[in-house]
C-alpha positions in Angstrom: 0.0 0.0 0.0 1.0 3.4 -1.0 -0.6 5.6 1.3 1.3 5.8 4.6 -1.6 4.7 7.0 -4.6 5.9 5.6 -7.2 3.8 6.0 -9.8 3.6 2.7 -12.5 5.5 2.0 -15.6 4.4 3.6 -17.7 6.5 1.7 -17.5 6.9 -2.1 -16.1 10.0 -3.5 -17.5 12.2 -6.1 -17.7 11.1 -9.5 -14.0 11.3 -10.5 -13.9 14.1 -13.8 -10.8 15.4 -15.8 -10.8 18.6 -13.3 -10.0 15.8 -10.9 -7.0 14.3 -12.5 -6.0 18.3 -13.4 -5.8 18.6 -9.7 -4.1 15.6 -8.8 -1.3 15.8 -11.6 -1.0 19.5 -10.3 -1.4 22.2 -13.0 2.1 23.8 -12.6 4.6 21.3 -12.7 2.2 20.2 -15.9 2.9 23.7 -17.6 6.7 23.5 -16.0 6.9 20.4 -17.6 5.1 21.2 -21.1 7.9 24.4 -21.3 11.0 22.5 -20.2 10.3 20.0 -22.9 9.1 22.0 -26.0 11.6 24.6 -25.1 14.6 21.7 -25.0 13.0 20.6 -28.3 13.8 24.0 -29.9 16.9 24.4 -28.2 17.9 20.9 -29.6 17.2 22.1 -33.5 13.4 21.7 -33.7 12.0 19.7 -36.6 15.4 19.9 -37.9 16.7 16.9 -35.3 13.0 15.4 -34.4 9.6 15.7 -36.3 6.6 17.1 -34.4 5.0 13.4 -33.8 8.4 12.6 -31.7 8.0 15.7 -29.8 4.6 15.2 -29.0 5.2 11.4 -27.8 8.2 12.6 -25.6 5.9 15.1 -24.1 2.8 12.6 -23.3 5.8 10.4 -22.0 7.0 13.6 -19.8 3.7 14.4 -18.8 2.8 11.1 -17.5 6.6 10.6 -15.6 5.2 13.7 -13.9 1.7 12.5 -12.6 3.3 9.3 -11.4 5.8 11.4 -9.4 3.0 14.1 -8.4 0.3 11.2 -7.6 2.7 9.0 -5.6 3.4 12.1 -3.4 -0.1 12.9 -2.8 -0.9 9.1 -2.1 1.8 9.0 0.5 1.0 13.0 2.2 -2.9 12.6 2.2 -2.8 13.1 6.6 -0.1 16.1 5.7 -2.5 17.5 2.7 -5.2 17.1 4.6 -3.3 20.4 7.0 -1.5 22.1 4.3 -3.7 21.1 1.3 -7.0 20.7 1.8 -8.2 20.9 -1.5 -5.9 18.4 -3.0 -8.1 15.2 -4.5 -7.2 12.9 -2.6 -7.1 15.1 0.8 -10.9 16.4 0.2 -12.0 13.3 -1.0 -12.5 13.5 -4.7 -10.3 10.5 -5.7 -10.4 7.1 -3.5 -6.6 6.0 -2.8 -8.1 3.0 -4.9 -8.5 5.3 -7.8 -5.1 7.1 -7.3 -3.2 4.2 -6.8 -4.5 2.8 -10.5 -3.5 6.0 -11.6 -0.3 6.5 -10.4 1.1 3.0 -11.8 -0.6 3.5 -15.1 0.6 6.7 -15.5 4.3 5.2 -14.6 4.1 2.2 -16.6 2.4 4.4 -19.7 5.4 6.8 -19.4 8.1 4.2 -19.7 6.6 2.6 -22.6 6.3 5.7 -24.1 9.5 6.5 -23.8 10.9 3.2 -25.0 9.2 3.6 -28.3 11.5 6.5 -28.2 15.3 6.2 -27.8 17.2 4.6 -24.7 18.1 8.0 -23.5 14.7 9.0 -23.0 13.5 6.0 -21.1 16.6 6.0 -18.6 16.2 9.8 -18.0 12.8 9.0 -16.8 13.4 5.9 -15.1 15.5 8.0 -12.8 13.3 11.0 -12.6 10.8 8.3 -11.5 13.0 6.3 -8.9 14.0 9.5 -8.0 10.5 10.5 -7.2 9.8 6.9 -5.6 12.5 7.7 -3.2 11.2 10.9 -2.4 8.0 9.9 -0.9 8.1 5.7 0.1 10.0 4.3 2.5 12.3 3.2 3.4 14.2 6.2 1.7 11.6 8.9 1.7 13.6 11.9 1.6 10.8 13.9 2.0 11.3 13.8 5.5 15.3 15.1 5.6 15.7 18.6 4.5 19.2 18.2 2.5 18.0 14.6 0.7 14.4 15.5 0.0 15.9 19.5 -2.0 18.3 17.5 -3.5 15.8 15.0 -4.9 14.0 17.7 -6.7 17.0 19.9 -7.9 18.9 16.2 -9.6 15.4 15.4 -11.1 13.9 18.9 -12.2 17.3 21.0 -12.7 19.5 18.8 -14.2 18.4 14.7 -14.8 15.0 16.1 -17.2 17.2 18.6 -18.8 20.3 16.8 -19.8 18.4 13.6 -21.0 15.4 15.3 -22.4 18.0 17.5 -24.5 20.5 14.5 -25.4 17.0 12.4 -26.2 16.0 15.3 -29.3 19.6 16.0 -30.2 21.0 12.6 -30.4 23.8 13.5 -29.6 24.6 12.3 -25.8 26.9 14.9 -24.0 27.0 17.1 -26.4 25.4 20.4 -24.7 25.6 23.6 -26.6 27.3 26.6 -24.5 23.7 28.0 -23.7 22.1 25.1 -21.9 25.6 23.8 -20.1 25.8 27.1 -18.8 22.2 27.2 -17.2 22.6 23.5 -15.8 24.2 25.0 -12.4 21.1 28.1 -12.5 18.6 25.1 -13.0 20.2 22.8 -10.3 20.2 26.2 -8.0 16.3 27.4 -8.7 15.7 23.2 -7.8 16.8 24.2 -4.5 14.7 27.3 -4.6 11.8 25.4 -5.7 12.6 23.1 -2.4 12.9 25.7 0.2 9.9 27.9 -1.3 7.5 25.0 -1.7 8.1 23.5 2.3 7.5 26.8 3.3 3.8 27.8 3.4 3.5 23.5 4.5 6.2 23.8 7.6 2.1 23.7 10.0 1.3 20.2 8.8 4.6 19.2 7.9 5.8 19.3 11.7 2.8 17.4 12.8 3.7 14.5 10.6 7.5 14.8 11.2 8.7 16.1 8.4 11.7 17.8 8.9 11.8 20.2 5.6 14.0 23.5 6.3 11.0 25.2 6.6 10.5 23.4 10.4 13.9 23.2 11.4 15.0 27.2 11.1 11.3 28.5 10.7 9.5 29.9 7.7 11.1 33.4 7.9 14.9 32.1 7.2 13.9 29.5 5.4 12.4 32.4 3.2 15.2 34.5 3.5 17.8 32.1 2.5 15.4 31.0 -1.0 15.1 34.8 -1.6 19.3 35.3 -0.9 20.0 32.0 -3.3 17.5 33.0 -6.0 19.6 36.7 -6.2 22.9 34.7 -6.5 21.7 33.0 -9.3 20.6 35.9 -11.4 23.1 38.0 -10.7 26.1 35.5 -11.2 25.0 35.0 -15.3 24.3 38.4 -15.4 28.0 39.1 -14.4 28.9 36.6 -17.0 27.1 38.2 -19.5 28.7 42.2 -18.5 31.8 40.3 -20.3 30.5 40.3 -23.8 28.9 43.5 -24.4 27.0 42.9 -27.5 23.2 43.3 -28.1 22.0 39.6 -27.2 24.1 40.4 -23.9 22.5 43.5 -23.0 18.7 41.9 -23.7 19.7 38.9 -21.9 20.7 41.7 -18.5 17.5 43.5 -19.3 15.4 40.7 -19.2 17.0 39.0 -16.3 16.5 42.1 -14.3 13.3 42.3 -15.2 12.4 39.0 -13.9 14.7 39.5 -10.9 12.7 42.7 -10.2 9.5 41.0 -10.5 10.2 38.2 -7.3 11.5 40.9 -5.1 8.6 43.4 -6.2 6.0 40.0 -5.2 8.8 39.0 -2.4 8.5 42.0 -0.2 4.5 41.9 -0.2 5.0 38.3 0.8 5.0 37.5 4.5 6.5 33.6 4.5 4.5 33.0 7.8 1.3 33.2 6.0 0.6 30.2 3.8 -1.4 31.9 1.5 0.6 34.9 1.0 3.8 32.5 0.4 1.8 30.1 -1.9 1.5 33.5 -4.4 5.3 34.0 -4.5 5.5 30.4 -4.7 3.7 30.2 -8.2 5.8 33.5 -8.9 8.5 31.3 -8.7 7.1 29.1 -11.4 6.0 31.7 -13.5 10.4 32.5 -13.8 11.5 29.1 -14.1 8.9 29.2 -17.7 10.5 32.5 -18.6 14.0 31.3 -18.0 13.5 28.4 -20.8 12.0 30.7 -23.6 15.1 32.8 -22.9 17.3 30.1 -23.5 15.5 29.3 -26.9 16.0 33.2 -27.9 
C-alpha cells in the first residue's frame, strides 16, 4: 500500500472528472513540464533533429513521468494534505486511494513505454526522474522527511536529470550540450533548490505534525524564506556578471530581461510575509511563473 496509513475511504467519493485528474497531476509542474520539454526541443534544432510526432510522444511520455511522481506524493501526504492542502483530491475526498493508486502506476508504466518507443536516452532519463520521485516519498528512503535529501531530490530530477536527458534524447547526440544550456545547468540545479525551500514553506504547519523535517521546520519559515530569496539573487546576478563580459546586443537583452524577472520576485517578495501560507503560496507560483521564462530565454 502506498498511502502511509490511511485507512480507505468508507464513503465513495464524487464522480471522478478530468478537473479531478488536473488537480491531482498538479497544473504547474504540468505547464513547468510542457515548457521544459518543448523549449529543450527547440533548443535541440526543432523539426530539424525530431519531427513534431516525436516531440509530441516525448511530451505525453514527460507528462505522464510527472503525474506518477505528483500522484505517488499525494498518495503518501494525504494526513499532511489534509493540513496544508485541503483541496488536493485525494485530501478532500474526490479520488479514493483506490483510484489514485491505479492511476499513479498507469501513468508510470504508460510513461516508460512511451518513452521506449522513443530512444534509450529517453527511457533512462525517466526511469531516474521516476526512482528518483519513488525515493522521495516511500519508505524506506523517503527523503521527504530530511531537509538536504528531499531538495536535492528535486534539484537532480527537475534542474538537471529532465534537462540533460530530455536534451540529449531530441539531439541525439549524448553529452553534447551547446554553450547556452551547459551554462544554465548549475542556474537550473540552484532554482531546484529554490523550488525546495519555497515550496516546504507555506507546509512547515502540517509538515511538523507528521514529522517532516523540511528546512521550513527546522529554522522557521522566515529564514527559510530569507535564505530561498538570498540563493535565488545569486543565481541571477552570477549569469548576469557573466554576461557584463560580452557586451553585444544579445548580452545586454539577456541583462535586461534578467533584471526584469529579478525585479518581478522581489517586487512580489516584499508583499509576501513567509509566515502566512497563502501569501507565500502567491510568490511560490511566482517562482514558477520564472522558471517558464528562463526556458523561452534560452530558446532566444
Amino acid at each position: 500500500m502506498m498511502a502511509r496509513s490511511e485507512p480507505e475511504q468508507l464513503t465513495a467519493p464524487v464522480a471522478f472528472s478530468p478537473a479531478t485528474l488536473v488537480r491531482f497531476s498538479r497544473l504547474h509542474t504540468v505547464i513547468a513540464t510542457s515548457v521544459q520539454v518543448v523549449c529543450l526541443y527547440l533548443i535541440a534544432g526543432g523539426a530539424a533533429v525530431a519531427s513534431v510526432g516525436g516531440l509530441f510522444v516525448a511530451w505525453l511520455a514527460c507528462l505522464l513521468a510527472n503525474l506518477y511522481v505528483v500522484g505517488l506524493n499525494q498518495l503518501t501526504d494525504v494526513a499532511i494534505d489534509r493540513v496544508n492542502k485541503p483541496a488536493l483530491p485525494l485530501a478532500r475526498g474526490d479520488l479514493s486511494p483506490r483510484r489514485g493508486r491505479a492511476i499513479v502506476l498507469s501513468a508510470g508504466a504508460a510513461a516508460v513505454a512511451l518513452a521506449a518507443t522513443q530512444s534509450a536516452t529517453l527511457t533512462l532519463t525517466l526511469a531516474a526522474v521516476m526512482f528518483i520521485g519513488t525515493a522521495y516519498s516511500l519508505p524506506p528512503t523517503r527523503f521527504k522527511e530530511r531537509a538536504l535529501p528531499a531538495a536535492l531530490s528535486i534539484a537532480l530530477a527537475r534542474g538537471f536529470i529532465a534537462n540533460f536527458g530530455v536534451y540529449n534524447h531530441f539531439a541525439g547526440s549524448p553529452g553534447a550540450l551547446p554553450p547556452s544550456l551547459r551554462a544554465a545547468l548549475p542556474f537550473f540545479f540552484g532554482f531546484g533548490l529554490v523550488i525546495a525551500l519555497f515550496k516546504d514553506i507555506p507546509d512547515h504547519l502540517g509538515d511538523g505534525r507528521h514529522g517532516v523535517g523540511s528546512f521550513a521546520v527546522r529554522w522557521g519559515p522566515r529564514r527559510a524564506f530569507a535564505v530561498g530569496r538570498a540563493l535565488l539573487t545569486a543565481l541571477y546576478l552570477l549569469p548576469i556578471g557573466a554576461l557584463l563580459a560580452r557586451p553585444d546586443v544579445a548580452a545586454i537583452a539577456l541583462i535586461a530581461a534578467r533584471l526584469a524577472l529579478l525585479a518581478i520576485f522581489w517586487a512580489v517578495s516584499l508583499r509576501t510575509n513567509p509566515a502566512r501560507p497563502p501569501s507565500m503560496a502567491r510568490l511560490y507560483f511566482v517562482l514558477w511563473g520564472l522558471f517558464y521564462a528562463e526556458y523561452v530565454l534560452l530558446t532566444l
